[in-house]
C-alpha positions, 0 to 999 in steps of 0.5 A: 779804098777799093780792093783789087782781086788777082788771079795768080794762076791767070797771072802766070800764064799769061806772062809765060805766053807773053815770053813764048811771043804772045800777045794777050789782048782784052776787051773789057766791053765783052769781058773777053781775052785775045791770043795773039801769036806775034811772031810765025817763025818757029824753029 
């Protein structure tokens, strides 16, 4: 049975930007993330 590592910080981080209207995109090939913002109207 394979162990899974999680990186709580990275975690946590992520999650607040998803709720900011960010959107974390990966490409596992290159082993690289993506910050999308989604949504351009700030008040």
């Amino acid at each position: 049975m394979s162990k899974k590592v999680i990186d709580l910080m990275n975690y946590r981080i992520e999650k607040t930007l998803k709720e900011s209207g960010f959107e974390v995109k990966k490409d596992d090939n290159k082993n690289i993330k993506i910050l999308i913002k989604l949504n351009g109207n700030e008040q």
